[in-house]
N, C-alpha and C positions, 0 to 999 in steps of 0.2 A: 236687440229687438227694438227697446224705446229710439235710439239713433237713428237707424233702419227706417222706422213708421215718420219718426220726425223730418227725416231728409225724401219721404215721398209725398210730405203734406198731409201725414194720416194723424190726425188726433189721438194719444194714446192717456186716455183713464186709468187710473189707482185700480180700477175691475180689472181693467188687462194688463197690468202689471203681475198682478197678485193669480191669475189664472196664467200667465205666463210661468211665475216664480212655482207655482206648486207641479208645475207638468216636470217643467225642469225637475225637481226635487224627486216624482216620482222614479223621471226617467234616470237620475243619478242612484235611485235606495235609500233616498233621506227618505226615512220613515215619521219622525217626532216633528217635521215641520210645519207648523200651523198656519202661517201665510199671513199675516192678521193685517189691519190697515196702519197701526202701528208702525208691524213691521216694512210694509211697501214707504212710508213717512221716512221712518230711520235707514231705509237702501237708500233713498233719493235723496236726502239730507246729506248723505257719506259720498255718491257719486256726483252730487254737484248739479241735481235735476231740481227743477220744479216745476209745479202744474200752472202755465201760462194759460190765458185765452187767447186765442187766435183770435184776432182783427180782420175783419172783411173790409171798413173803411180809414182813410189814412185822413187825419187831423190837417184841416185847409189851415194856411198860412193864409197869416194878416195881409191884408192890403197893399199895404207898404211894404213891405217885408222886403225889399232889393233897397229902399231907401234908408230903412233902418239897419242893412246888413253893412253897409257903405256910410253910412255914419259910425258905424259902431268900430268899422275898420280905422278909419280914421283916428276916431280915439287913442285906440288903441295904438299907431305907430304914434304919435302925440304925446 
């Protein structure tokens, strides 16, 4: 579900995670599962997720930035 919403650009919140994880639970008979924010922390810790912000503007490059890329190449075969 978080992959899914992530690969169509949908924002997916710790609230829909946790309304996610208890449907699931219902619809399996886990009955003792509490859902807590803890527990959505310690799923997303163990599956390798974390809560990014999405970026609407992309960070402008210096000026120079082809002069500086072209010096630095340099250097570096040097």
């Amino acid at each position: 579900m978080i992959i899914d919403h992530r690969k169509n650009g949908t924002a997916v919140s710790t609230k829909m995670i946790l309304i996610e994880a208890r449907r699931l639970a219902i619809e399996i008979s886990i009955t003792d599962f509490a859902g807590t924010t803890s527990w959505c922390e310690r799923f997303m810790r163990r599956n390798g997720l974390c809560m990014g912000t999405k970026t609407t503007r992309a960070q402008k490059l210096p000026r120079e930035y082809e002069r500086k890329i072209i010096e630095f190449h340099k250097y570096g075969v040097s």
